[in-house]
N, C-alpha and C positions, 0 to 999 in steps of 0.2 A: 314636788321637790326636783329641785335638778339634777340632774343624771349624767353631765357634759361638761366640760371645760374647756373652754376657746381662750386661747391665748394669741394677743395679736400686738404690736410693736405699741402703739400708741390709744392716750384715754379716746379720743376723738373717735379713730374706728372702732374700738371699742362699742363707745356709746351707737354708732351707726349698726355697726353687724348683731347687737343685741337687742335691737328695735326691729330686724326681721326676723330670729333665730325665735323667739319666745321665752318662756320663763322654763322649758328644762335644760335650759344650758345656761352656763356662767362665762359673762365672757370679761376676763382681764387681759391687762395692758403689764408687756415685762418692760416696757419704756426703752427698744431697741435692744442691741445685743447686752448678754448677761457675763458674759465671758469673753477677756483679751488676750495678747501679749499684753507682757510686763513693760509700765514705762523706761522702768529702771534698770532692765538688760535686755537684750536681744534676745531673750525668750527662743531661741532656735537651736535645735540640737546639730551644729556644724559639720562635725570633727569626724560623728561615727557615718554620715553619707545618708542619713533616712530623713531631714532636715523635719524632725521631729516636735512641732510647737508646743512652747511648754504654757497654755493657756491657767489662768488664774480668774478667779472672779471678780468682776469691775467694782471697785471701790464707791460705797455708797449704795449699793443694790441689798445689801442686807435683807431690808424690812420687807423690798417684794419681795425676793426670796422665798422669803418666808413665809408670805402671803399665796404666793402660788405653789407653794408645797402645802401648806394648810387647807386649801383649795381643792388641790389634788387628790386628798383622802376623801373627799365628801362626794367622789364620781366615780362611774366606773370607766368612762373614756374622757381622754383628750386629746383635741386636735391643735394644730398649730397651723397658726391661718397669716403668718408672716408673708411680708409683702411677696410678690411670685419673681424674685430674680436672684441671683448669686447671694447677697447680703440677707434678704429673706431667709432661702435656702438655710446659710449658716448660722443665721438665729435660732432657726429649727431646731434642727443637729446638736447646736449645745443646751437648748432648752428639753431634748429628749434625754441626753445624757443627764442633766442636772435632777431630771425630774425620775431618773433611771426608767423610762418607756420602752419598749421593745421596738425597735429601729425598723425589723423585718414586719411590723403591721403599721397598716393603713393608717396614720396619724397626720398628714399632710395636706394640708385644703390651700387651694390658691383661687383666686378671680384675680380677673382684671380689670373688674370694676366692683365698684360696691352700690351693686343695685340688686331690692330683696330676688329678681328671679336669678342673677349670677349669683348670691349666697349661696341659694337653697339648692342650684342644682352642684355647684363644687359641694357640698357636703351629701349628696348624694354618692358620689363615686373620690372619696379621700383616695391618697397616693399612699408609699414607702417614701419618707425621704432621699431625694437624688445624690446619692455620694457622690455623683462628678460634679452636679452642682456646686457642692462642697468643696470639693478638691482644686477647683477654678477657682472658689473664692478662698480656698488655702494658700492655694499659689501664689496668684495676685498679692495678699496681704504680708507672705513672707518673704516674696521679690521685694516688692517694696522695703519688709523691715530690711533685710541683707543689706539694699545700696544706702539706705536712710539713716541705719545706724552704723554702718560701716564709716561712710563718708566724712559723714555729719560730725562725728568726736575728730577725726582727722581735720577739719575745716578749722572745729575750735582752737585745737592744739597748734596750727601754723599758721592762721589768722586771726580769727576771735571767737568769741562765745556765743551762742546762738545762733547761729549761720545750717545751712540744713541745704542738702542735697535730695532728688530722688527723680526717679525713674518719668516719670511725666514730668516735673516740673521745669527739669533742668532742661527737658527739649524745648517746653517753652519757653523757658527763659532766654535758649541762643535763639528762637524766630523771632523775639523781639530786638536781638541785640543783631542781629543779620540783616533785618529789614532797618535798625537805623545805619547802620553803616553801608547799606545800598544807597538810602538817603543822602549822607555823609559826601560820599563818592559821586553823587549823578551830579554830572554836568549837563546845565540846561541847553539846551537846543532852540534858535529863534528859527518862528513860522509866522504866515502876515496869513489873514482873512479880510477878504474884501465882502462885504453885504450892503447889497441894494435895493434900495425899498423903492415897489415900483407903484403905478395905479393903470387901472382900466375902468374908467367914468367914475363911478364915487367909492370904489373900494380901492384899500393898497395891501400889498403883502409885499414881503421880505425874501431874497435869491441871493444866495452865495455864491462865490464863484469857484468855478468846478473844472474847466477843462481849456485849452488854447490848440488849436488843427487838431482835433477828436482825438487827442491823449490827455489824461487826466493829470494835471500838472500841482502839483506842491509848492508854493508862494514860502521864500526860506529868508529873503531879507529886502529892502525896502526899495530898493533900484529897480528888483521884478516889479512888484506892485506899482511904480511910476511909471516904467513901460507898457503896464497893459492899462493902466486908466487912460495914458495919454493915446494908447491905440483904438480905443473905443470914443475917445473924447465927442466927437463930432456923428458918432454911428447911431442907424437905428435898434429898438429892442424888440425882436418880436419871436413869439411863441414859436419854436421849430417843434417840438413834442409834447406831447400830452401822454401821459400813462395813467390808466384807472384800474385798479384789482380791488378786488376784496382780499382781505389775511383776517386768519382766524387764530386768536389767544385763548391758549388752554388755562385752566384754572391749576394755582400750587396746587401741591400736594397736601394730604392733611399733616398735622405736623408732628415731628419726631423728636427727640429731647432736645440735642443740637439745634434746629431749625426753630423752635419753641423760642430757644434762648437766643439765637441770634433776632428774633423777629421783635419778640418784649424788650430787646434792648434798644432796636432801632423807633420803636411806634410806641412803647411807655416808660422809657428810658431805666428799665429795671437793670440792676446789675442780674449775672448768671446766680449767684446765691440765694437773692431773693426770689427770683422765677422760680428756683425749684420749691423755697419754701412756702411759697404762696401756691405751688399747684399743689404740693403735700395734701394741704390745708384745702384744697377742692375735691382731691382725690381722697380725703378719710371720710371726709363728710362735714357740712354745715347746714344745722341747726334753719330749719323753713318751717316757721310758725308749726302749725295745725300738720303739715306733712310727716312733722321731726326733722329726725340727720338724712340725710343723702349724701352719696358722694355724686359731686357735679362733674368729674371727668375721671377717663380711664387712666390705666397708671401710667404716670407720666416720665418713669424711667425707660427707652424703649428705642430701638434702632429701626423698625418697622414701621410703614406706611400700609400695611393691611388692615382693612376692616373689614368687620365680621358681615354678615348678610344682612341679618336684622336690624343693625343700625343701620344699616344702604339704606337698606328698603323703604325704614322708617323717612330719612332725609328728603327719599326721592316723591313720598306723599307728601312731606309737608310742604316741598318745594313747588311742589304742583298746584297745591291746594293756595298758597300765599303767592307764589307771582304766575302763575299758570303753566299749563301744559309744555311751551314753549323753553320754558326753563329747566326742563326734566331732559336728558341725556337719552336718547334712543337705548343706550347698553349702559348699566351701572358702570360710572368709572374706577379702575382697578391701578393700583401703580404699584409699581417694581422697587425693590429698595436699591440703593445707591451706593450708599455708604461702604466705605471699604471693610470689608470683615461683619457687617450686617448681620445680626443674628437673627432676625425675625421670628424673636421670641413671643412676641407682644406684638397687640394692634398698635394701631397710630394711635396719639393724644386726640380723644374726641371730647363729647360731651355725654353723658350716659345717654341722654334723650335731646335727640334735636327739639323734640314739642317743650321743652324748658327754657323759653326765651331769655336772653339776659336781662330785659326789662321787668322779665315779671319776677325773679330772685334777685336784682338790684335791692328792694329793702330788706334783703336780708344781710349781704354781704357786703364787707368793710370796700372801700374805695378800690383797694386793691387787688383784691378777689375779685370784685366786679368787673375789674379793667383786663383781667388777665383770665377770667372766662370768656369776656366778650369777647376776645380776639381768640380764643380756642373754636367758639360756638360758628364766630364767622369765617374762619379757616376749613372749617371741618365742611360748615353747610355750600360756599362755595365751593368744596374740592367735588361736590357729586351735583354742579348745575354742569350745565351747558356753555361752552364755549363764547367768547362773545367773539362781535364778527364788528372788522372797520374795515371801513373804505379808505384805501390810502390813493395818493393821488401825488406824480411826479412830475414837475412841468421844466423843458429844459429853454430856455431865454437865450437867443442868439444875438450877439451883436459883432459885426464880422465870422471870423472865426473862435470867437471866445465866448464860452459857454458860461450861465451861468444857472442853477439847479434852485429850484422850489421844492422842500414837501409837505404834504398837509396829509392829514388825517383826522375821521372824526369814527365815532362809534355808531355805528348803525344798529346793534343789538348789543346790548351791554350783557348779557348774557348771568355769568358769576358774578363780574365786575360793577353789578346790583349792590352786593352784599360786601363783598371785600377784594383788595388787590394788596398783594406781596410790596414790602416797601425792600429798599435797598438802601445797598453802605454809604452811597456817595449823598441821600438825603434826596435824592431827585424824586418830583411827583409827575406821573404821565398827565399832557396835559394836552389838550387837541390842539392841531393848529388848521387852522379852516382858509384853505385859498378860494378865493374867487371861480365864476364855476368858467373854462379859459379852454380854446380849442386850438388846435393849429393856426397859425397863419395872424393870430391879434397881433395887433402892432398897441403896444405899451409904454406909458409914461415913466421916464427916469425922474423919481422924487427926490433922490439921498443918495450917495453915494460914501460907506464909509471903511477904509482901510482901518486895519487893527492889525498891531502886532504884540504878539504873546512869544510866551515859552514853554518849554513842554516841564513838568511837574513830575518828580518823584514820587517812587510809591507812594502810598499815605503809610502812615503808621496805624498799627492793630488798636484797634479798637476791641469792645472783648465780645462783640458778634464776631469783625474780623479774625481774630486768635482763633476762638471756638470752631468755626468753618473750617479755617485753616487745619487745626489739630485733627478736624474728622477726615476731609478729604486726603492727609497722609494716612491715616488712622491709626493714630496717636493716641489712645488711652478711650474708654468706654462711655459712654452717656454721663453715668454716677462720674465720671474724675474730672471732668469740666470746670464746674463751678470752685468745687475745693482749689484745682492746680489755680486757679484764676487769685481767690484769694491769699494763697499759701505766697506765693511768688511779687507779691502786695505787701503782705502780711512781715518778712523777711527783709522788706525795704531792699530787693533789686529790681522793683521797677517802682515807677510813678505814673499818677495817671494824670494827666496835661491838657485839660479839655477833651477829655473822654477817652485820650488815646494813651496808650503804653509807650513812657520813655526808662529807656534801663538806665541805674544809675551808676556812678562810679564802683559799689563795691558789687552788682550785678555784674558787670564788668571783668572786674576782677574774679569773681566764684568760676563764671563760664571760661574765662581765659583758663583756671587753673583744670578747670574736668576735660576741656577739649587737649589740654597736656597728660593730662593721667588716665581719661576714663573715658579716650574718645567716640565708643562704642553707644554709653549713655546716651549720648549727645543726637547720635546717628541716626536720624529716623528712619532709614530702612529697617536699621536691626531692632527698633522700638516697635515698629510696624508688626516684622515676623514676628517678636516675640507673642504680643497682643495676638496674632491669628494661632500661633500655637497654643496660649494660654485656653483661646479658643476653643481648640481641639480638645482641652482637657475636660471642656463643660460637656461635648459631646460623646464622649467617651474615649475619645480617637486615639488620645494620647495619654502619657505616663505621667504625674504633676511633677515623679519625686526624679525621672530623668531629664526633667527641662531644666529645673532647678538644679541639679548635677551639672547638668552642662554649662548651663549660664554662672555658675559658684567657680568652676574649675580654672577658668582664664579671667572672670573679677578678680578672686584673689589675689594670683602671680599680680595683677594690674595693684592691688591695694598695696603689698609688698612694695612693689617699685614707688610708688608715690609718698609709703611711710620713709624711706629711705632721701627718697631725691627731691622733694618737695620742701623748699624754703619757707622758716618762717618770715610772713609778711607783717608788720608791725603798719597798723592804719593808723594816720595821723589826723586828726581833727583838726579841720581848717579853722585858723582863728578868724574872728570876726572883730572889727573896731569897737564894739557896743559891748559895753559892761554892766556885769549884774548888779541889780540897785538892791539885793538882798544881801549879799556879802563881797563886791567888789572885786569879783576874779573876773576875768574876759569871758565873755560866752564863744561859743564854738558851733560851727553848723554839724548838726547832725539830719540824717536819711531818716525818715518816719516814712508811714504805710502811705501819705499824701504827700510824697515831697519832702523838702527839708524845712528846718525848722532851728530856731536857739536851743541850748541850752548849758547850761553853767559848766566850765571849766573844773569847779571843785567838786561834783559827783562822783560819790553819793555821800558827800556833806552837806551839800547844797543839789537840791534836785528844781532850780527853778528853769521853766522852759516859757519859751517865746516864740510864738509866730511870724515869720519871716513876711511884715509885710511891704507891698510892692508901691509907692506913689506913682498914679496915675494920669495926676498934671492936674486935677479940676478940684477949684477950690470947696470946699464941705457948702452945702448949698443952705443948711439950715442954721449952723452958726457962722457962717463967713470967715471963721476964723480958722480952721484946721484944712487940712489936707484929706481928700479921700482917696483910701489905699486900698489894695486889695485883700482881701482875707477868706480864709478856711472856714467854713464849720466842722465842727467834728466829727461828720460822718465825710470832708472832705470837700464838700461842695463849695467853690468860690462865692462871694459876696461883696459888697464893696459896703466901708461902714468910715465913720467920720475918725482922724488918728488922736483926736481930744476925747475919747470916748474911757472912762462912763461919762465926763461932762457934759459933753455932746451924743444922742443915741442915733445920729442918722445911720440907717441902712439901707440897702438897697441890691435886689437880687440880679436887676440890670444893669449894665456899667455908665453911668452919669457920663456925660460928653461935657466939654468945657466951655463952647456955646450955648447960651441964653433958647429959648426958643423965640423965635421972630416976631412970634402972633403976641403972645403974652408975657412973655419973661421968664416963663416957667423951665423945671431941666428937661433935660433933651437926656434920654436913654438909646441905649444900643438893643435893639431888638434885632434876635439871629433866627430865623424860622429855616426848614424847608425851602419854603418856595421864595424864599425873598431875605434881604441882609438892607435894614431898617434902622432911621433915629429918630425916634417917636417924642412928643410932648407929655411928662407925665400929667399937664395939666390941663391944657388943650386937645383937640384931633390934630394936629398938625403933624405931619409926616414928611422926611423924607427918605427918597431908598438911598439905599449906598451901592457906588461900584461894585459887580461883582466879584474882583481880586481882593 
């Protein structure tokens, strides 16, 4: 009979941690915290200064309840095995109160992984739950209520209903509306690039132009560049320099929540929400035939790049043993955290076991899982190879005195770059470029000569790897606030996403307009920054939770005061549209949805019909010849291009149709956007061609 009671957030680890624990322990699932603040007031005791949370039991928790009180009588311990960080923590704490446990005894089990030897020895040495743990995640959750319900009822009352403010979101919300008005503002700048393709017997490569009398000169509009072609018109080209090194590239690091989510969003186009809930779902455990449950990675909420020994160790055998000796790093690689306010509570996100290839648990795991371990398993295992090593190679091309530069590079030892290589925001792939093998003194054939002139390009707009990076490197809110602030601020319709990227919209606009007037402090990343390091301090013990929150209450108020006072109401008016509803004949109106805008009826809520704003994109419907194809949403947001006679017609298509024929066959020609290449391909032929790279 069992003698034990394990409580842990969800059935999944559940099922996991009971499959190494045995049959004298029971382990249930309280399905997350059991206890909140109230929706329905600000649940915070204000007024007497001890900001006292008046916590109540979460609606619909009843039956476990009741199940883990009934549970409770038939042991004579239990432990609480909630995840190991703030949220964990506070699960804890209200799960010992509920269950009335004795706080001052050893009741607290954590790993950070769920593998049977990390079970069995955290339940060898159980804790006391960490009141500052507690008191950090106190904080955190009653800052938050203070500016969210504060704000947020003031929002409704002098703009509209449902609109919401809070402590991370709204900073995000001005880096998106700052970077578009940097946009907005940048004036382009014209620059000319000359490149010349040159040959030496049957090879050619490509040289820029670089320098005029050995200063390195800037080509800014078109007069330059006719002066120095016509000064070299009649000159020879021949090699004045050669430079050969070796460089050596280190391998990422392994990966930390942030980096996680910027990496899945560049390399399997995951939003931040799904990454976390798809590694949840690695890290509780899945179900491996004949094995059982396993959890396939460490926890994946986490600011730290530490690993522990034994998984080193483990990596550095298996690296050995699969690409050889060569591959193994003379000293295990170790890396420093970065992040601003780092707590280096937790390892990095690994794998529990490098020896778990992703091939060989591919048929276990849904598409998704499989995509988003494989790039954990190969992050991790390249973050402890060896270095790769290239040869790079500079050659400078004289003709008079105007220089012009080659470089090439190839990989001599690929090193990590075996297994995997860090992608980036701009989509770029490292790609070699291999020049001829060219010494002092060759004299070289002029094949091409071609002038280019561009302009210089505004930031890009955030992306939500970019956002994410951005929010860490000020240190803007914690691993866990990422993904929520990402959706929330989505969710609220003050932004949109625009082919991956964040544009704010008009009432985002207006919200940030009104808090950079009332609540400039919010807005401030410095003092969002400090806050966050002192909230910090309270996890460690350092600090006081209920003098932060005193302090940061004392000059919000005065601040809310003035804003109840002097803040106009703003009456939003709904832009009309030409296009009338065919349900009841009132105009439809655009409104802001979590994708953009969209119709809907003038007479809501007597009429609630909505319409998708679509876009004609000039090419006739390929399949019935007769309609137009427009652009459209799906309901998770993602564009599509489908026939505007439709249900009649059901064409679709996840590429954009072009309105040339294909030449080979007749067939449609689509818009292919990769990485490496901007393509308009034959859906019915191989016919290809690329497109300009602007």
């Amino acid at each position: 009979m069992a003698d034990s009671l394990v409580i842990v957030e969800s059935p999944a680890k559940a099922k996991t941690i009971g499959k190494y624990l045995g049959k004298q322990f029971i382990v249930k699932a309280s399905m997350g915290h059991i206890r909140d603040l109230p929706k329905s007031q600000i649940g915070i005791e204000l007024e007497s200064g001890d900001f006292e949370p008046k916590y109540i039991t979460i609606r619909g928790k009843g039956s476990i309840l009741k199940e883990l009180k009934d549970a409770r009588k038939k042991v004579k311990k239990v432990y609480l095995a909630a995840d190991p960080d703030r949220e964990g923590e506070a699960i804890a704490w209200h799960l010992a109160h509920y269950l009335e446990l004795n706080e001052d005894e050893p009741c607290r089990v954590v790993f950070n992984e769920i593998t049977k030897q990390a079970v069995k020895d955290a339940f060898k040495s159980p804790r006391t739950i960490n009141k500052d743990l507690v008191n950090a995640q106190q904080a955190r959750r009653i800052l938050d209520r203070i500016v969210g319900y504060k704000i947020s009822p003031l929002l409704w009352k002098k703009v509209k209903k449902g609109l919401s403010a809070g402590r991370v979101q709204s900073v995000a919300l001005k880096l998106v509306i700052d970077r578009e008005n940097e946009i907005k503002q940048f004036e382009p700048e014209e620059y000319w690039s000359i490149t010349m393709t040159f040959s030496i017997g049957k090879q050619t490569f490509e040289a820029k132009f670089y320098s005029v009398g050995g200063k390195k000169t800037e080509l800014t509009n078109e007069e330059q560049v006719k002066q120095i072609l016509a000064s070299i018109a009649n000159s020879d080209f021949v090699v004045q320099e050669v430079k050969e090194k070796e460089r050596l590239r280190n391998p990422a690091p392994p990966f930390i929540t942030s980096s996680l989510q910027q990496e899945a969003a560049r390399k399997l186009n995951f939003r931040a929400a799904k990454t976390m809930s798809v590694a949840q779902q690695l890290y509780e455990g899945v179900d491996l035939g004949k094995e059982g449950s396993v959890g396939l990675i460490t926890y994946m909420r986490t600011d730290s790049t530490r690993i522990s020994p034994v998984a080193q160790e483990e990596a550095r055998e298996y690296i050995g043993e699969k690409f050889g000796s060569s591959y193994v790093p003379e000293t295990p690689r170790n890396y420093t955290k970065k992040a601003a306010g780092a707590q280096d509570a937790h390892e990095a996100i690994r794998p529990t076991s490098t020896l778990r290839e992703p091939d060989q648990v591919k048929p276990y795991l849904s598409r998704d899982q499989f995509r988003l371990y494989k790039l954990v398993w190969e992050r991790f295992v390249a973050s402890q190879m060896s270095s790769a090593v290239l040869d790079t190679m500079t050659v400078d091309i004289a003709a008079g005195d105007v220089i012009f530069r080659a470089n090439g590079s190839k990989v001599k030892f690929p090193g990590f770059m075996k297994v995997y290589v860090e992608g980036n925001d701009d989509g770029q792939t490292d790609e070699e470029k291999f020049l001829p093998p060219l010494q002092k003194g060759d004299q070289l054939k002029k094949q091409n000569e071609e002038p280019k002139q561009h302009f210089t390009q505004p930031p890009p707009r955030y992306t939500e790897a970019r956002l994410v990076r951005t929010l860490e490197e000020k240190g803007i809110g914690r691993p866990s606030t990422y993904a929520p602030t990402l959706e929330t601020i989505q969710r609220r319709g003050y932004v949109a996403l625009e082919e991956k990227k964040f544009v704010p919209t008009e009432l985002g606009e207006l919200i940030n307009q009104l808090m950079e007037e009332f609540f400039p402090e919010i807005l401030d990343t410095e003092f969002t920054a400090n806050m966050e390091e002192e909230l910090d301090q309270v996890e460690e013990g350092k600090e006081d939770w209920v003098e932060i929150l005193d302090e940061f209450y004392a000059s919000f108020k005065k601040r809310l005061e003035v804003a109840e006072e002097e803040m106009k109401e703003i009456e939003i008016q709904d832009e009309v549209s030409d296009e009338i509803c065919e349900k009841c004949g009132k105009p439809l109106v655009y409104k802001m949805g979590r994708f953009g805008k969209f119709l809907a009826c003038s007479g809501f809520p007597d009429c609630r019909n909505t319409k998708p704003i679509v876009k004609d994109i000039g090419v006739t419907c390929p399949k019935c010849k007769e309609g137009k194809v427009v652009e459209r949403r799906s309901k998770k947001g993602r564009i599509f291009y489908g026939c505007d006679r439709y249900p009649e017609c059901d064409f679709v298509s996840w590429d954009k149709p072009v309105a040339a024929p294909c030449p080979n066959c007749g067939g449609m020609m689509v818009e292919k956007r990769t990485k490496k290449e901007n393509s308009i391909q034959c859906t019915e032929c191989s016919h290809k061609e690329l497109l300009p790279e602007d």
